[in-house]
N, C-alpha and C positions, 0 to 999 in steps of 0.2 A: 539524622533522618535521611532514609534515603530511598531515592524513587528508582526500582527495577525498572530498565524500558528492556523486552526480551524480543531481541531482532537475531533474526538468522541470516547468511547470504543470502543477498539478492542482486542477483546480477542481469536483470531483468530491466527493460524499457517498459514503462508500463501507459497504458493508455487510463489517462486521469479526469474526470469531470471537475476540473480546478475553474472558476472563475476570475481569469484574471487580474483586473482591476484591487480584489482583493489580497492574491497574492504577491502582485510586484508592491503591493502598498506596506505588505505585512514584511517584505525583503527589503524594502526601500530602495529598489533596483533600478534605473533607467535605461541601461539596453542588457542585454541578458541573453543575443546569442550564444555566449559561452555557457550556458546553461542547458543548452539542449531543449528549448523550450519553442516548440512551434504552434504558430495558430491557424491550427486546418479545422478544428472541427474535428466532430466522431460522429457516424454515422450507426449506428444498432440495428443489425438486419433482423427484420425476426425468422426463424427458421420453422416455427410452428404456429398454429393455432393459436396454443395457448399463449407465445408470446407476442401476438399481436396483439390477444386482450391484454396481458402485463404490461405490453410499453404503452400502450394506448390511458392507460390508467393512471402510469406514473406522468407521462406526460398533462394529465390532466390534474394530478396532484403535486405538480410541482412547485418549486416557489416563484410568486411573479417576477423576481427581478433574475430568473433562472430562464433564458431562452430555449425553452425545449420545446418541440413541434412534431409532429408526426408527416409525415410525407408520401407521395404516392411514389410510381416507379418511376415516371416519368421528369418529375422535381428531382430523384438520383441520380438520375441520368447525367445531367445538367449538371450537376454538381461533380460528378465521375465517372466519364462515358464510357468506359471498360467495364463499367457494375453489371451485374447479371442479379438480379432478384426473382425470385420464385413465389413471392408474393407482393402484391400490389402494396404496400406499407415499407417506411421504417421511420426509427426515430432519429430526428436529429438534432443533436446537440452544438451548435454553431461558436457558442462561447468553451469551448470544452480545449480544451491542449494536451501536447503530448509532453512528459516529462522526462528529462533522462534522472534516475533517481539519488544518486550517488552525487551528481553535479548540483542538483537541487539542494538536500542536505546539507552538504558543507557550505552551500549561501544560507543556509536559516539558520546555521549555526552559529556563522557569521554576525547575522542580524540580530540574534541572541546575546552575540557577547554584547554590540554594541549598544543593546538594548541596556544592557545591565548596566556598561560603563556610563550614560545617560543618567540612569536613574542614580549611582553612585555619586553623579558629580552635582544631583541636585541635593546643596549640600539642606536645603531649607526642606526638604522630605524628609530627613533622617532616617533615608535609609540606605543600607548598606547591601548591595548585589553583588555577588559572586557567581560568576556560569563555569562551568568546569565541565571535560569533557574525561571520560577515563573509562578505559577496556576492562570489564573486572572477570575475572575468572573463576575467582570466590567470595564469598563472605568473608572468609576468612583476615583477605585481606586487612577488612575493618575491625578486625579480633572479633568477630562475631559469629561464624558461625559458615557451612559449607552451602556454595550457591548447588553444586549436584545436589544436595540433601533433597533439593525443592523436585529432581526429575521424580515421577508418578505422583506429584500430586498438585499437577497444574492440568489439566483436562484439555489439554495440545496435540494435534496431531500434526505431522511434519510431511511435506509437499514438494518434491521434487521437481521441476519446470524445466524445459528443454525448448530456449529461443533461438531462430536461425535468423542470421544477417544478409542480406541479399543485395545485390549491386544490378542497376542496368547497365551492359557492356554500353558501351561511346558510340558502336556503329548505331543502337538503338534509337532513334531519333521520339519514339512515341514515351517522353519522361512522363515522371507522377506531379501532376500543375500544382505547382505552388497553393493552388486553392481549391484544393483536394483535397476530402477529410480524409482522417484515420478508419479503418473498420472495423468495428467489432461484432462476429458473429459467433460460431459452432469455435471457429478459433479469430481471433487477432491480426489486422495488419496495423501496424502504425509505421506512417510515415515520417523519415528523416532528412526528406532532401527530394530532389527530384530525381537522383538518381540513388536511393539507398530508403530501404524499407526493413523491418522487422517484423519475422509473424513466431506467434506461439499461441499458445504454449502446453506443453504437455504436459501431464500429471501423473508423477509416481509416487502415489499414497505410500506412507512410512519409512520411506530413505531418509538416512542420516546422514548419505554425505555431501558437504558444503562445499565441497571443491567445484569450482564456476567451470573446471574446463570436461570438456566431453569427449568418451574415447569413439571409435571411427565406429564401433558396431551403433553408441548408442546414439549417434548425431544420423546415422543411414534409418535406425527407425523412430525417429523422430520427423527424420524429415517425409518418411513412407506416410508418414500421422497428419504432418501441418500439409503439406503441399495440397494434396487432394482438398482438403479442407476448403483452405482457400481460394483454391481454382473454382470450385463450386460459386463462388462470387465475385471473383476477381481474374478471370480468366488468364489473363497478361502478365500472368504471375510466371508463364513458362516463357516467359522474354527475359526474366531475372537470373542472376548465377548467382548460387549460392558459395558465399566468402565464409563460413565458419558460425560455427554455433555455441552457445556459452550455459550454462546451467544457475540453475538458484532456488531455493531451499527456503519454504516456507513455514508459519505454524499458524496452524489454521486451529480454530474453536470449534466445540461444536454446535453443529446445528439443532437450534428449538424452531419452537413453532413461528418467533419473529426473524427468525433468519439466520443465519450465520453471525453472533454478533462479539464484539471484538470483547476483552475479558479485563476489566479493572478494578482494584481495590487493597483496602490495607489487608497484610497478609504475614501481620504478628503471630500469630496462631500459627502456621504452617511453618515460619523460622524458628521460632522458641521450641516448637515440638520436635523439632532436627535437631537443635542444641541440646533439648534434656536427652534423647536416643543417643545423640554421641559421647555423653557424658560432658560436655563440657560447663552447663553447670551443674552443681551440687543437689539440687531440689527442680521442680518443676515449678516452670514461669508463665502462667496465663496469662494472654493478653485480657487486658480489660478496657474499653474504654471510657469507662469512670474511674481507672484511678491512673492510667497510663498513658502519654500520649501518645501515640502511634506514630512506629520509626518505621516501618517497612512496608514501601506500596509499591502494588504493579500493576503495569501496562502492558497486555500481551492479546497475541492472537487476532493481531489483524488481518492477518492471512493478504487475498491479494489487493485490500481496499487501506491500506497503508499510509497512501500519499492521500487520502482521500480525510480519513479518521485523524489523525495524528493532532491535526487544529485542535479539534473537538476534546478531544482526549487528553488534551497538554493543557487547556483552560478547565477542563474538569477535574485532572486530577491535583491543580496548581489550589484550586477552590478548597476543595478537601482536604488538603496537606497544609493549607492557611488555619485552616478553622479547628484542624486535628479531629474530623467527624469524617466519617466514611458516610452516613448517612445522606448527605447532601449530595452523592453520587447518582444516578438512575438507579432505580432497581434493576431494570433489565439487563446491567452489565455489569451488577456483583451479585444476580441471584446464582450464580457457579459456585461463588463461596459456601452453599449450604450443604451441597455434598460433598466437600474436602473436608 
């Protein structure tokens, strides 16, 4: 049995609405600087109209034990006196952190194995865990069949991202305070320090390539893209020197009328039918499941909400792959299965 998780580079900082308290509980972590993990807050500027009624809404339907607020300009201010707003609103997210992603990962990986080893050593559960991490390149590996088979028939599109790192020189005396949120508007600042910020990100629909470093034409219009961007709210942005810019490579689903939402489910059908096209086996082999249990699930297409789904997604798809029923899944995020 085995669960595809389909991730692309990401070489990306990403600004995360993680809740703490839950997260260092779910790591079992007690300091966690090495982690890249700061607690400023995010701020959501709206830029328009219409997103002043969006945040306005969400903030209203959020969950209580989710501190989210909407603010005037003057409550911004206070909170990050360089802010320039164009409207009197935003949202602020106070419990919210920034994560570095790659450093995160390998701690929940971490707490995964040590999870397993627990549950292994409780020998009066009788049960036996195995967590295993492995790069696969094919199916084939497992004599089964080729993971390209699966390219056109996963309903993925691929997102190129262009983020610039920024330092304030030492003569600068005006740093980013300690208790200063991250901002997210038209583009991204998230802070890393008092003297080190990242903004992005830019988006080139349909690039395939994963290489994280950036050549000189494409980091100069990149930064033509973010700079402007962010000055529009962050003006002090032109106190910053830019140190270099890194790339990352998304797969984004598409978008229905709930949203962008990420893509999960057994996907027997879709391998078996690679298998009989390559000949590898003799007759054609339907998935059923009334008479088969289902060996092959996926997880894809969380595009830039990754660190956000991943929880979710790893308790739903663990639920399904227990019970060997897809059904127990949302609908909302296997009805993609119906046009493959």
């Amino acid at each position: 049995m085995f669960v595809l998780f389909h991730f692309y580079c990401i070489c990306e900082q990403f600004r995360v609405s993680v809740w703490p308290d839950m997260l260092f509980w779910a790591l079992g972590l007690q300091a966690f600087p090495w982690l890249g993990i700061y607690y400023r807050g995010i701020l959501r500027i709206a830029a328009t109209a219409k997103n002043v009624y969006d945040l306005k809404k969400s903030a209203q339907d959020s969950l209580s034990d989710c501190k989210i607020s909407y603010i005037n300009s003057f409550a911004a201010k206070e909170l990050l006196p360089e802010l320039v707003l164009h409207s009197d609103f935003a949202l602020y997210m106070p419990q919210a952190v920034n994560i570095h992603p790659e450093r995160y990962l390998k701690a929940l990986f971490m707490a995964c194995q040590r999870k397993a080893r627990d549950l292994s050593a409780a020998r009066s559960s009788g049960i036996q865990v195995s967590f295993h991490k492995r790069n696969v390149g094919s199916l084939l590996e497992f004599s089964v069949g080729l993971l390209p088979e699966l390219v056109g028939k996963l309903p993925l599109s691929t997102c190129k991202g262009i983020v610039a790192h920024l330092e304030l020189p030492t003569a600068n005396r005006e740093i980013y305070n300690n208790e200063s949120p991250s901002i997210l508007s038209s583009a991204w600042l998230a802070a890393q320090g008092p003297r080190k910020i990242l903004i992005g990100a830019t988006k080139e629909w349909g690039s395939f390539n994963t290489s994280c470093d950036v050549s000189i034409e494409e980091a100069s219009l990149a930064l033509k893209e973010l700079l402007p961007k962010i000055s529009t709210v962050y003006p002090a942005v032109k106190n910053w020197m830019v140190l270099g810019t890194r790339a990352g490579l998304r797969a984004m689903p598409p978008r229905t009328s709930l949203g962008a939402l990420p893509l999960i489910g057994c996907i027997d059908n879709l391998v078996l039918e690679s298998m009989q096209k390559d000949k590898l086996f003799g007759k054609r082999n339907t998935y059923s499941s009334q008479k088969v249990i289902p060996r092959y699930w996926f997880v894809g297409g969380l595009g830039s909400r990754g660190l956000i789904y991943h929880g979710l997604l790893g308790k739903l798809i663990a639920k399904a792959v227990a019970s060997g029923n897809q059904d127990v899944l949302p609908s909302e995020l296997t009805s993609w299965m119906l046009s493959c």
